[in-house]
Phi, psi and omega in degrees: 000115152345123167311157169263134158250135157240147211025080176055355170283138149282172175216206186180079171325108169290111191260131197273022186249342175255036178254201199221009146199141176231155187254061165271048104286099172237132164246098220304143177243285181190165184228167157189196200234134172247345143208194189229348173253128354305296181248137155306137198222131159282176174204116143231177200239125172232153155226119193279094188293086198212172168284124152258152171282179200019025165244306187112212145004091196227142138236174234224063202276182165168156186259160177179140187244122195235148151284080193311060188299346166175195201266025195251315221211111178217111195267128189224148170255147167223118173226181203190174175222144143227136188234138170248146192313353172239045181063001177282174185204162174226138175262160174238153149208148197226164164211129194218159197245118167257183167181163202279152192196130201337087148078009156244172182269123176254163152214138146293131159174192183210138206225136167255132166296154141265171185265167190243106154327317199285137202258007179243041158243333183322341180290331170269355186304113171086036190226140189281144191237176169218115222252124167227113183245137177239140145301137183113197189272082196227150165279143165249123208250138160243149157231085186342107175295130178262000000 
């Protein structure tokens, strides 16, 4: 598909049939508060039940430290595993910008793989992917920068 131009910008439609994991489960694990100065900032915990492609069955552990920059605007780190169901694994870290989009938290963001021995994960090492996590009951899609 072509960029889209809006105001003279291209753009580019993440289409979710080309991503290479989708979470249709997350399960909120906990949160808390680590400060409120400058900006308030959180640590919360999630775990994700989803598809990878040419893997199957994955879950999804992860972390995130998010930064309240206004009620608007939440700048967030993240890292994580993704796992299969017989224990190989991979770690990621990611920084995605969120912000509210009729009335949920959406994020945008990018994330690097590290690398693996376990091999039926070995496809991602060392490869960036770009991430839309929506909070509520929505799928959160990853996709492999080529």
């Amino acid at each position: 598909m072509p960029p889209q131009s809006i105001n003279g910008l291209n753009s580019v439609h993440l289409n979710p049939s080309d991503s290479i994991y989708n979470a249709n489960t997350t399960t909120f694990l906990s949160a808390k508060n680590l400060t409120l100065t400058p900006h308030r900032m959180t640590e919360t915990h999630f775990f994700d039940r989803g598809f990878l492609k040419s893997v199957g069955n994955i879950t999804n552990d992860q972390t995130y430290i998010d930064t309240y920059l206004s009620d608007k605007l939440v700048q967030s780190t993240g890292n994580g595993t993704l796992k299969t169901p017989d224990g190989q694994s991979i770690a990621w870290k990611s920084s995605s910008i969120g912000r509210p989009v009729d009335g949920r938290w959406v994020y945008y963001g990018i994330m690097l793989f590290n690398n693996t021995q376990d091999k039926s994960l070995s496809f991602l090492n060392n490869n960036v992917g770009l991430s839309r996590d929506v909070l509520g009951k929505e799928t959160d899609y990853i996709w492999i920068l080529k």
